[in-house]
N, C-alpha and C positions, 0 to 999 in steps of 0.2 A: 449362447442363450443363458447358461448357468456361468454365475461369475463370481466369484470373491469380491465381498464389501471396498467401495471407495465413495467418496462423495459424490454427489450430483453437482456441476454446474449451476451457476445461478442459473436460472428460464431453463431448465431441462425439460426434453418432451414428457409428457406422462407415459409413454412407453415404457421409462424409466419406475420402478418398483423398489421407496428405499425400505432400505430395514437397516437394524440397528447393528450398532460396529461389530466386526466381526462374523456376521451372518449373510447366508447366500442371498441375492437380490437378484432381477432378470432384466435382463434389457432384451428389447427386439430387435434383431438384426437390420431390421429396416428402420429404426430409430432414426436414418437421415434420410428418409424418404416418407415420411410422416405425412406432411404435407404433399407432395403429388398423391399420392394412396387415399387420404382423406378426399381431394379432386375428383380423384377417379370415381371411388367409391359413391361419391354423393352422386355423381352422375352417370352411374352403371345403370346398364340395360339390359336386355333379354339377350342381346348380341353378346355381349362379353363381358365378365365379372374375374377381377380378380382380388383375392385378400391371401392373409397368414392365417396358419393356425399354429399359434405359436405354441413355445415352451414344451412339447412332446419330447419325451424319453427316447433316444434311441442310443443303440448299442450297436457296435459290429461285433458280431460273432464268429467263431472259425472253430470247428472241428469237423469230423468224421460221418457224413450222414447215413452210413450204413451200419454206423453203430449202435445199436440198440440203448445201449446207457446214456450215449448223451442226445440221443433221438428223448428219450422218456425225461432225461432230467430238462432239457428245454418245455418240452411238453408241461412237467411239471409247476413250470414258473410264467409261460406264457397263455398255457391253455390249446398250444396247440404243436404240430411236428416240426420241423424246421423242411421245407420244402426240398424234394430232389431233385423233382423237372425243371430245368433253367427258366428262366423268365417268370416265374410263378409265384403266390403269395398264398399263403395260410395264415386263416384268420382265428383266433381264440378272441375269450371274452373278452380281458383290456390290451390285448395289445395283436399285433400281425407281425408277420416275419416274412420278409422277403428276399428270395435268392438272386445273388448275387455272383457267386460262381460254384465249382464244385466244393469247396469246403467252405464258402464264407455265405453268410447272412446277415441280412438289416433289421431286427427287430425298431419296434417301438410301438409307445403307448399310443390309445385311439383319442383320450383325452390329453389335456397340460395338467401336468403333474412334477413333482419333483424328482432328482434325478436317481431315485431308487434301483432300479433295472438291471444296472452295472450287478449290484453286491448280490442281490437276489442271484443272480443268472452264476456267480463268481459259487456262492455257497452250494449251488445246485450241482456243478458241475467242477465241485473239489476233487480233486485225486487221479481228475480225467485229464487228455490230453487237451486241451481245448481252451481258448480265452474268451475274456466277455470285455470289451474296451468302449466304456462311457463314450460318444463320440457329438452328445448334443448340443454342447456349447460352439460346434463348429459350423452346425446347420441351421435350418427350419426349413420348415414345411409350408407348402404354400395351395392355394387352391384356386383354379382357373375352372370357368363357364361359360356356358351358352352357346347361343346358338351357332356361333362363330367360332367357337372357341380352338379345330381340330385346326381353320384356315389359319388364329390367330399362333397355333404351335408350327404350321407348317412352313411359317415363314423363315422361321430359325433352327428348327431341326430336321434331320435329313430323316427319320421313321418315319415308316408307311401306318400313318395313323387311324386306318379303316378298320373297322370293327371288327373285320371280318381276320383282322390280322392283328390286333391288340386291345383286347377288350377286359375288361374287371374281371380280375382272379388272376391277372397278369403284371408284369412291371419291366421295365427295360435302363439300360442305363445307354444315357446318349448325351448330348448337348444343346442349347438353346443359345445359338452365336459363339459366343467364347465361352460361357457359362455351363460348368459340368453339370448333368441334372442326372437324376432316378426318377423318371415318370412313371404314373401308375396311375390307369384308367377307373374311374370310380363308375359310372354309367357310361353312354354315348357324344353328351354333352358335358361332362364334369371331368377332370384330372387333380391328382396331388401331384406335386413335384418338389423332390428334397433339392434342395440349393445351397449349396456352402455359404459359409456367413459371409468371407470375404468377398464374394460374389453377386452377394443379397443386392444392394444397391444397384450395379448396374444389370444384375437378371430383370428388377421393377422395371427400372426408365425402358431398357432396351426392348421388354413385353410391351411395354404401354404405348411405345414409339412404333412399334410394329402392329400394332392393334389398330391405332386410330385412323389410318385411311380404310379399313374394313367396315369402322363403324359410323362412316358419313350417310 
């Protein structure tokens, strides 16, 4: 998602965001799937919705969660603690944090933003044991809905996606076909899902190709 300045192609999609030599510019991981997404998009329904929300900040994190100093110094930069209970998410003002295992966490920002989070998180948590690794040019974020939307994940992932078993304030990491994902239940009907950039294209086609016999 964040990249080092190079040219655009002549007819580049407008995904594309140039700026001038030398300066960071964004492309969306689904840049080649522009066109189906636009398809989809224009003719989504209450059944199933899916888009990006692109460009979000996120960082992997690793230290010590019983540590007081780098419990406080994340708190400090994020707004909120880095979670202990497995599968869970705390949310601060602009950004949420979610666990991943016993020492590691997924922050990232709730808007698109630039990729600040890394050095903030680095500064905060000087002298500590712990790292803060930029990781957002590898992902994005993506958001799926409606009212279809648990059949339209259950087609490709093997979680038990009942409320009653993974609901908002939670997150899990699992797959969608081949595609590694981090789910995370927004309400009953809505999810995010981080998806590797390498991945981004065929996560689209292979949701949208699993989707469409649900929505005749």
């Amino acid at each position: 998602m964040w990249n080092e300045a190079r040219n655009n192609a002549p007819g580049a999609p407008s995904t594309i965001v140039q700026r001038a030599a030398g300066e960071v510019w964004q492309e969306s991981p689904l840049v080649g799937v522009g066109d189906l997404l636009k398809t989809h998009q224009a003719g989504a329904s209450k059944k199933f919705s899916l888009s990006e929300r692109p460009f979000r900040d996120l960082v992997n994190l690793r230290g010590e969660a019983n540590d007081p100093a780098f419990a406080s110094a994340v708190e400090s930069v994020t707004g909120c603690r880095p979670p202990a209970k497995p599968n869970t998410v705390t949310r601060g003002n602009d950004y949420d944090v979610l666990w991943l295992g016993p020492d590691e966490w997924l922050v990232r920002s709730h808007q698109q933003q630039g990729a600040t989070l890394e050095a903030k998180l680095r500064q905060a948590l000087a002298g500590q044991f712990a790292s803060a690794v930029d990781i957002g040019s590898g992902y994005t974020v993506l958001e799926v809905s409606g009212e279809k939307v648990r059949d339209v994940l259950a087609r490709g992932c093997p979680l038990d996606l009942h409320p009653r078993v993974l609901a908002a304030g939670q997150c899990a990491q699992s797959h969608y076909f081949k595609a590694s994902i981090v789910l995370i239940p927004v309400s009953e009907d809505t999810y995010e899902l981080i998806v590797r950039r390498s991945f981004a294209d065929y996560f689209c086609q292979i949701m949208l190709d699993a989707a469409a016999p649900l929505l005749s």
